[in-house]
N, C-alpha and C positions, 0 to 999 in steps of 0.2 A: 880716193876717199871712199867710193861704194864701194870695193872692193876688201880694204880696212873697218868700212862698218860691216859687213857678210861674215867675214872673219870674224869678227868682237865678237859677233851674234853666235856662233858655233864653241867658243872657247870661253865665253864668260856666263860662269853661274849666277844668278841673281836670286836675293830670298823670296820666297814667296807667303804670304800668310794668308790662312783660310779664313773667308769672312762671312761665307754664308755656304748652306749645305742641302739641296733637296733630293728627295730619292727619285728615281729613276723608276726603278723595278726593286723584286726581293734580291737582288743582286748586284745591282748597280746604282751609283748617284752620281749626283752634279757637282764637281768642287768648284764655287767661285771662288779667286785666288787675285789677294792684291800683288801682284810683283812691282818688286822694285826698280825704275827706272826702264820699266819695259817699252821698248823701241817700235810694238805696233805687230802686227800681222797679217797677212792676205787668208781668206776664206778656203780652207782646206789644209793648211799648214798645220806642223804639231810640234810639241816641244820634247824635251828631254826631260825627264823627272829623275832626283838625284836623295835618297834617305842614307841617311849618317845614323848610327847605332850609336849609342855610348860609348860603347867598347873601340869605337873607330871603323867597323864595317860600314861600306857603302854598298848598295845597288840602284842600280840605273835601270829605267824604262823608259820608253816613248809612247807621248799618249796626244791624240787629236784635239785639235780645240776645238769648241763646239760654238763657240762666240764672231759675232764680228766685231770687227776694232771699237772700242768701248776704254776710252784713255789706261788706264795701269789696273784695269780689269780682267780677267780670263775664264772661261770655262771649263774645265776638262770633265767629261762625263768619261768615269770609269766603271768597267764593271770586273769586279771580284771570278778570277780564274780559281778552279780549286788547287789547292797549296801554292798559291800566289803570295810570295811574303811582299812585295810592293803591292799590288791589286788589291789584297789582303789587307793590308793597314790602310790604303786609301780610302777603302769603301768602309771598313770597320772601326779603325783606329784614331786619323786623324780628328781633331776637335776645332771647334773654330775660335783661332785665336793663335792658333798653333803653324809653324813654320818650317815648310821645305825649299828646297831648291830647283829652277826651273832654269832651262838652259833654250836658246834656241829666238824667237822663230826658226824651225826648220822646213826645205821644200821649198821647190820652184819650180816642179814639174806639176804637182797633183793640185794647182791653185784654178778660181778663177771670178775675175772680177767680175761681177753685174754690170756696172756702168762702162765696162771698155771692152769684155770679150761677147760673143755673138750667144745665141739664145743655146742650152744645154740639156742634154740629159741626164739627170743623177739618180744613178743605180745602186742601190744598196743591200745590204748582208748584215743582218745580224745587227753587233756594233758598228759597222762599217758605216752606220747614219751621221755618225758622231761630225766627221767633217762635212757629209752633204749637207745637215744642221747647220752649221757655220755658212757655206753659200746663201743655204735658205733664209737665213737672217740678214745677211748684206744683203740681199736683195730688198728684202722686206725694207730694212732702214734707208737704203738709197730710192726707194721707189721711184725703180725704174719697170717696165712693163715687158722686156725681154722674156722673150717664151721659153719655159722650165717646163719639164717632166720631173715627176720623182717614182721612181719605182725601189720598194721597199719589202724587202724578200724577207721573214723571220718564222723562225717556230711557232711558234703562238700567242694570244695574246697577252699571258703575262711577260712578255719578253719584248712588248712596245716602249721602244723610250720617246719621250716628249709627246705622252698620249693625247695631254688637252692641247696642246700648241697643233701638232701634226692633224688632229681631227677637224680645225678651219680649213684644211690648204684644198682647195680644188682640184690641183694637179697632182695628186699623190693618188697611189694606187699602192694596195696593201696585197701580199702572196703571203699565205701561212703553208708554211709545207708538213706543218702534223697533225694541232687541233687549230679548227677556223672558229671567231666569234658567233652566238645565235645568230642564225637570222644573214648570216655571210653568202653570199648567191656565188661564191667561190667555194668548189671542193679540195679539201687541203691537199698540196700536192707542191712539187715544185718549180719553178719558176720555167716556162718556156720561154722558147723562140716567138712562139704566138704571138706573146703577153706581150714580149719584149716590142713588138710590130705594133700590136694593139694598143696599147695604152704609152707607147714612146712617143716620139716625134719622128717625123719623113726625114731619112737619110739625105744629109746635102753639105756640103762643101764649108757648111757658115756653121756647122753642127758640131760641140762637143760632147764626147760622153766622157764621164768621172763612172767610175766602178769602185768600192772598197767593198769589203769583206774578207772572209778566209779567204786562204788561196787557191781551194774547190772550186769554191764560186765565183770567184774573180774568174779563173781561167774559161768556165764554161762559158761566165755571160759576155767576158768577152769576146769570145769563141763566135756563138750565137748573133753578136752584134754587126761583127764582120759578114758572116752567112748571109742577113739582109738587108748588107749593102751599106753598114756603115766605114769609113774611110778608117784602114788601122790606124796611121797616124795621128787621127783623131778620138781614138780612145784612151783614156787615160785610167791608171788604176791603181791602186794605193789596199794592198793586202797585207795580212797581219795571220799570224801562226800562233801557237802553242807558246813559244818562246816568250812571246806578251806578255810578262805574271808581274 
């Protein structure tokens, strides 16, 4: 039977309708999305998104959920790729009221519960927030006290997503690697080894790390993680290319 429900989950489309919309940045927003008979999802997982053309054209994209389970609710925060014709219509095009299709939970590698896996590091890139987001709010809703790092790598600061949310969290730690905020006691540059030691958590056996971003920055910071002595097996990472549109 779990076996048959995993399957459903990968081969059945479901509608989705848009019910509410906030922006993000000048280039990204938040679609919440009622889907239909949706089955639920773990913290880091992502779906399939699926637009039909009049004409009959389809394209497909995979995009992060940014929500924790929140009954037939979902979040996808997308950001707009240049000549992205999916990215493109999500962030431009759809209205609310209006209906796609959304396939999946997908992923069983890049997940991880609050309430049942050991305390984490989540390292991020860019969009790459988009599912440590998702963590960050299972946690938040199960309030449980397990120890989180967030280390959050981006260009600058018009390129912060969930600025009023992420600006309470204690544990986060902001790198800009072009222009830094006034008054920023960091000089923009890019993310070290250091940082990675300084503002993580002590390498140990009970320790996960989550990585997303490009796949530059995926490889270096996982690179760097192993360097000081985190366990490879214990790093996890979830990167995304060019191909994303």
């Amino acid at each position: 039977m779990a076996r048959a429900a995993v399957s459903g989950r990968l081969t059945t489309w479901r509608a989705a309708e848009l019910v509410a919309v906030r922006a993000e940045t000048d280039t990204a927003r938040t679609l919440t999305l009622r889907v239909e008979r949706w089955p639920g999802h773990l913290p880091g997982q992502h779906v399939d998104v699926r637009l039909t053309a009049p004409d009959g054209y389809q394209a497909e994209r995979s995009y992060s959920i940014a929500s924790p389970v929140d009954g037939d609710l979902i979040d996808l925060t997308v950001q707009r790729v240049p000549d992205g014709e999916v990215s493109g219509y999500l962030v431009d095009g759809l209205e609310v009221g209006e209906r796609i299709e959304i396939r999946g939970p997908v992923g069983g590698w890049f997940v991880w519960n609050p309430e049942r896996d050991g305390p984490a590091l989540l390292v991020a890139g860019g969009s790459g927030i988009v599912p440590i987001m998702s963590m960050l709010r299972a946690r938040r809703r199960a309030g449980v006290g397990v120890p989180v790092r967030v280390i959050y790598a981006l260009r600058d600061p018009g390129q912060l997503f969930y600025r009023d949310e992420l600006a309470a969290d204690p544990d986060l730690f902001l790198a800009y690697s072009r222009t830094a905020p006034p008054g920023d006691p960091r000089p923009p540059g890019r993310l070290s080894g250091a940082e990675l030691t300084r503002h993580g958590l002590t390498p140990s056996s009970a320790l996960t790390c989550y990585v997303c971003g490009p796949t530059g920055f995926v490889e270096s910071v996982s690179a760097a993680l192993v360097s000081i002595g985190h366990e490879p097996a214990r790093v996890r990472t979830e990167r995304f290319g060019p191909s994303g549109r």
